[in-house]
N, C-alpha and C positions, 0 to 999 in steps of 0.2 A: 504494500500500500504506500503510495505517494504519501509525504508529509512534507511540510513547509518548513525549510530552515529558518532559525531565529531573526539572519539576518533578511528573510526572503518577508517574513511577517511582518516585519517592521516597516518594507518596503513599501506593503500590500497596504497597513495603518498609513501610512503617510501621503498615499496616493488617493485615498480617501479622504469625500469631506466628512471634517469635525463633526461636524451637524446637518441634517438635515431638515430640509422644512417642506412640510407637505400641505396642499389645500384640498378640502372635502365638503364640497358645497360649501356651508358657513362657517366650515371649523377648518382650523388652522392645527397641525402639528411640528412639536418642534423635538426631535429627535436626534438625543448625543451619538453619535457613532464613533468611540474610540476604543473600541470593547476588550482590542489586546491591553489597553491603558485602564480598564478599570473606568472609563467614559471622565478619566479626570480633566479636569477645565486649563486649559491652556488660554491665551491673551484672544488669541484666533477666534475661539468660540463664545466666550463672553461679551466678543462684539459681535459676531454675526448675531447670537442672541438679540443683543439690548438692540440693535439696528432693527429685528423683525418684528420684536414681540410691540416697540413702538409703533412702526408700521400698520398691524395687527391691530392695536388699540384704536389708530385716529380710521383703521377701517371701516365702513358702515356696515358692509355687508359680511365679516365676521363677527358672528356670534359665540364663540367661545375659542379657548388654545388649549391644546392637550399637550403636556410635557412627556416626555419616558426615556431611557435611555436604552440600544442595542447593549446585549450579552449578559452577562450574569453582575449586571452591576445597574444601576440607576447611575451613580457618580462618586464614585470614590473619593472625591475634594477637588484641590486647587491640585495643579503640579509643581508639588514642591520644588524637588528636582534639578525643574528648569527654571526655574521660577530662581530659587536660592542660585543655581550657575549664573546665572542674567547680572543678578546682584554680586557676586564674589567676582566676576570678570569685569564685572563695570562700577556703578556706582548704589547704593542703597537708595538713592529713587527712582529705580529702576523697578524695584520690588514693589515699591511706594505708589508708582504708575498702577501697575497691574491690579493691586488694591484697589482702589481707586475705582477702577474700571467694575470692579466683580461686585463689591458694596453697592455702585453704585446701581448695578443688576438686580442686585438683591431687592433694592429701596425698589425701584419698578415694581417686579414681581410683586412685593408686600401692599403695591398702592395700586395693582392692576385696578383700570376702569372695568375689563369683561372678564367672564369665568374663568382662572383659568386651573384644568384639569390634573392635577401632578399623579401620574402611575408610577410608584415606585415599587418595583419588581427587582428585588438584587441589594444590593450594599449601599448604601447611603451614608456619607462620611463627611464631617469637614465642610466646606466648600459646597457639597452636593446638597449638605440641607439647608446651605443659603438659597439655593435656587427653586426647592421642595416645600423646604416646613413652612414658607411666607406664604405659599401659594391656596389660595381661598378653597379648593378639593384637595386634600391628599389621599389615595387610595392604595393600602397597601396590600401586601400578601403572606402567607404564610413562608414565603421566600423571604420576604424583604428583614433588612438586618441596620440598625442605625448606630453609628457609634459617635463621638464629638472624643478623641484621643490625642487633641491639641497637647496637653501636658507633658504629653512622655516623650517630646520632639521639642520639647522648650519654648512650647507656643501656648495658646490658651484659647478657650472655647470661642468663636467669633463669629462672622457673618452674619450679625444680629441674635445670635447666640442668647446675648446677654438681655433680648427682649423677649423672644417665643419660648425659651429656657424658666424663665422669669415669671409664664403665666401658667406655667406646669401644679398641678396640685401640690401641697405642703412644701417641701423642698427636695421632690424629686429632680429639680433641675439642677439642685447642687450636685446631688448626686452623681447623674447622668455627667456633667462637666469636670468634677471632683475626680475622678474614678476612671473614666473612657468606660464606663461598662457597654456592654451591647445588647440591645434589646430587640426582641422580634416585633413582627406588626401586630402580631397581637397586643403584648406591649403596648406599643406606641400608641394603639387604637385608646385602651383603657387609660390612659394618660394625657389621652387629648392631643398628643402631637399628631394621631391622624385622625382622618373626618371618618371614612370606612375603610373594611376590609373584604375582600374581596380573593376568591383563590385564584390562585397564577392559572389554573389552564381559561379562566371565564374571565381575561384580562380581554382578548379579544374581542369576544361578542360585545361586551361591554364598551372598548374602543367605535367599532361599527357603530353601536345606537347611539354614543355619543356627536361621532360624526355625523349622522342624518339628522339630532337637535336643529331646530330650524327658527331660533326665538336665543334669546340672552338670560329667559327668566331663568331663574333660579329655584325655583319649586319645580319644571321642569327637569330640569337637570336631576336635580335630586331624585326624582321619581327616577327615570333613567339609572341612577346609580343604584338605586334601592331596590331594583331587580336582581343582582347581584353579590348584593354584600349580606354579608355573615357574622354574628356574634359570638362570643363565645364568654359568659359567665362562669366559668370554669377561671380560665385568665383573670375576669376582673376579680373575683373573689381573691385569687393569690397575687394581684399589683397590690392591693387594698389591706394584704396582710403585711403584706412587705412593704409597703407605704407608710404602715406606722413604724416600725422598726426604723426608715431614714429620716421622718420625720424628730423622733429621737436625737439621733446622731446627729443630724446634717442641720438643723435650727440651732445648733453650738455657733459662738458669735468668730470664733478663728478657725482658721485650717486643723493648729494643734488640738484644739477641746473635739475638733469632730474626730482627728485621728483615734486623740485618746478615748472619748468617746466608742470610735467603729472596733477596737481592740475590746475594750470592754463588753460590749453586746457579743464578740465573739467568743470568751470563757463561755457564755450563758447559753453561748446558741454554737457549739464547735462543730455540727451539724450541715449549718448554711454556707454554703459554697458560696452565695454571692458579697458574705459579707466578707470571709478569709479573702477572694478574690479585690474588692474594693481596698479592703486596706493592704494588698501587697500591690495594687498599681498605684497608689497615692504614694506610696514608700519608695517607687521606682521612679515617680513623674518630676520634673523638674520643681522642688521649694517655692520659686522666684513665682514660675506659672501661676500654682497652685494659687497663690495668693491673691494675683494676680485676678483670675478667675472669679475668687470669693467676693472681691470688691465689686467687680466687674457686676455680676450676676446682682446681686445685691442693691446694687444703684440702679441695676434697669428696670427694677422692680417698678419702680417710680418717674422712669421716662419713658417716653413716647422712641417710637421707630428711628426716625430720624437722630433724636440724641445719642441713641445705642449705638447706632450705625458711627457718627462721629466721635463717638470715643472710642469707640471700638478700634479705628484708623490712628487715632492718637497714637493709643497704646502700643498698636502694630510698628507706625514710625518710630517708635523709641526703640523697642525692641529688636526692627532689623538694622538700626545704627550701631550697634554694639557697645555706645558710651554706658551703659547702664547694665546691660546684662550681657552675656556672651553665651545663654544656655538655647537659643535656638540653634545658633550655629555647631556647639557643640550634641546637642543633639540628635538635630541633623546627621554630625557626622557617623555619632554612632551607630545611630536605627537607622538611616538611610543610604550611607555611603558605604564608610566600610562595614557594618552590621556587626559590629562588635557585641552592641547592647549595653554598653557601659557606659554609658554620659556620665562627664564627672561636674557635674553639677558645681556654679559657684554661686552664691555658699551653697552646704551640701546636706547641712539642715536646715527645717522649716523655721525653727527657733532663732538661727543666725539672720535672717530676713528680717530686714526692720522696716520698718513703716516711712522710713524715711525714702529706702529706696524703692518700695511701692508707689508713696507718692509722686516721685520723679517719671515712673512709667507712665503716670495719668495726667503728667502735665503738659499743656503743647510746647510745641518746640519755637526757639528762640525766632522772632519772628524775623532777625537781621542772616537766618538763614537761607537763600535764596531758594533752596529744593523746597521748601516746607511749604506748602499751603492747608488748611484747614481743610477737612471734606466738605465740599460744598453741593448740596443733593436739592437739584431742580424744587420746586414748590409744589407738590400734590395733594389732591383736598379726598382724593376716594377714600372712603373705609371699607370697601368691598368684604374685603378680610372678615373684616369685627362685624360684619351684617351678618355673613355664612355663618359665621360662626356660632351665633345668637341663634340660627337655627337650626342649628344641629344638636 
């Protein structure tokens, strides 16, 4: 049997477009195609994106955008990658650009004027639930897998993270950010980050009757989806057990009380995998992050989209400068480059991390810097989002 050499694959990816975009009567889709890649977001696709789904919005004649991505993934993130090459070869607002650009996608998405559809089938990471979880439908599968593993790469949970994270029951979203855990669509269903669930092989039919919707309503649509989708109270009863057990832990006002804290519920409970697992990736994740994160999450409680979104770039600018921290980079090197696995964290306790040098991450930067500009996100009055969601 014929098989494709790595270097033959790579070929066959590159020769392809990023994304594709299809038209179906009134419905628009927009499909990642970079499936050997894990459909991660490169500079390329973030514009084509923002340039269509604009497009799409001031159209008259579509009526809704369905999102999904080719292969066993929805979207794995941003590509770090190339993304961190761009910047180590050139200059740190190079990284700061591409930012820039994905946020600014995000903010779209979250203020879309028409429906738009997110089918997440496959892994959902990073970057990929900027472009998902804003999105007014998310519909998942007993496939789909979500993780936010910002921390253990010297980064922290983003892409508005710090907003849709923020409206998650009790303090599941610290959790979820704290930890990198990975939860299924079931999961995510019972927790609100998605609207339904739905099984991968009835992804299809359900694609076709959305593309024949011939109308913008939105009780329409719904009806549509709700042919489809599947509960399962089984799951919510065990989010809702283990909901109180983080609510415990993760309502602690620092990083340390919730460690100390998830240690402690562990003698009691030496049973639970997912609480031993939490506290040995918080113990692996970069200090700096962690905190980073805490604050993060914590203040978005209390802002609107657009704030999160520009603090969020704040903080990213500090941290891909390296005057303040060096644990992305280092990070990077080890879980991504040479996969060592050993980031040596500076500082390399939670406890040596001071509040001083948190606050520096949250500050913007000098303004007699010429690279630096504040994020500045178009003026959008939709609440499409927060309507969908009021009826679900």
């Amino acid at each position: 049997m014929w098989v494709l050499s790595s270097t033959e694959l790579f070929r066959r990816d590159s020769m392809e477009q990023p994304v594709l975009f299809e038209e179906y009567s009134g419905a628009r889709k927009v499909i990642l195609n970079r499936p050997s890649k894990l459909n991660t977001l490169t500079l390329e696709m973030v514009s084509q994106m923002s340039n269509k789904l604009q497009i799409y919005e001031g159209d008259h004649t579509v009526n809704l955008v369905i999102s999904k991505g080719n292969g066993k993934a929805f979207c794995a993130g941003g590509d770090v990658i190339g993304n961190l090459c761009s910047i180590l070869t050139g200059h740190w607002s190079y990284g700061a650009s591409f930012y820039k650009k994905q946020l600014t996608l995000d903010h779209l998405i979250a203020t879309y004027k028409k429906p738009l559809i997110c089918l997440i089938d496959g892994v959902v990471m990073g970057g990929g639930a900027g472009i998902s979880m804003h999105g007014s439908f998310r519909v998942v599968t007993e496939k789909t897998v979500l993780a936010m593993p910002e921390a253990s790469i010297g980064l922290f949970p983003d892409v508005g993270a710090s907003y849709f994270l923020s409206k998650l029951p009790g303090y599941f979203g610290e959790y979820l950010g704290l930890t990198g855990a990975r939860i299924d669509g079931a999961t995510m269903l019972a927790c609100g980050l998605a609207t339904h669930f739905v099984f991968s092989k009835d992804l299809p039919p359900l694609e076709h009757a959305l593309s024949s919707v011939e109308s913008s309503n939105e009780s329409e649509i719904l009806s549509v989806i709700s042919k489809y989708t599947h509960k399962s109270n089984v799951k919510e009863e065990e989010f809702h057990k283990r909901l109180k057990s983080i609510n415990k832990c993760f309502s602690r006002q620092t990083v340390e009380d919730i460690l100390h804290s998830l240690e402690e519920e562990l003698l009691d409970n030496f049973t639970e995998k997912w609480i031993a697992d939490a506290v040995k990736n918080m113990k692996s994740a970069s200090p700096t992050s962690l905190k980073i994160f805490l604050r993060s999450i914590r203040e978005g409680r209390g802002q609107t989209i657009e704030q999160c979104l520009s603090q969020e770039y704040t903080i990213f600018c500090n941290i891909i400068r390296r005057k303040i921290t060096n644990d992305f980079y280092e990070g990077s090197r080890a879980i991504l480059f040479d996969k060592d696995n050993k980031p040596k964290w500076e500082p390399p306790k939670l406890e040596l991390v001071s509040a001083e040098t948190v606050d520096m991450v949250f500050k913007a930067l000098e303004e007699d810097d010429d690279d630096w500009h504040c994020l500045q996100l178009p003026a959008r009055s939709s609440n499409l989002l927060d309507h969908a969601r009021s009826k679900l």
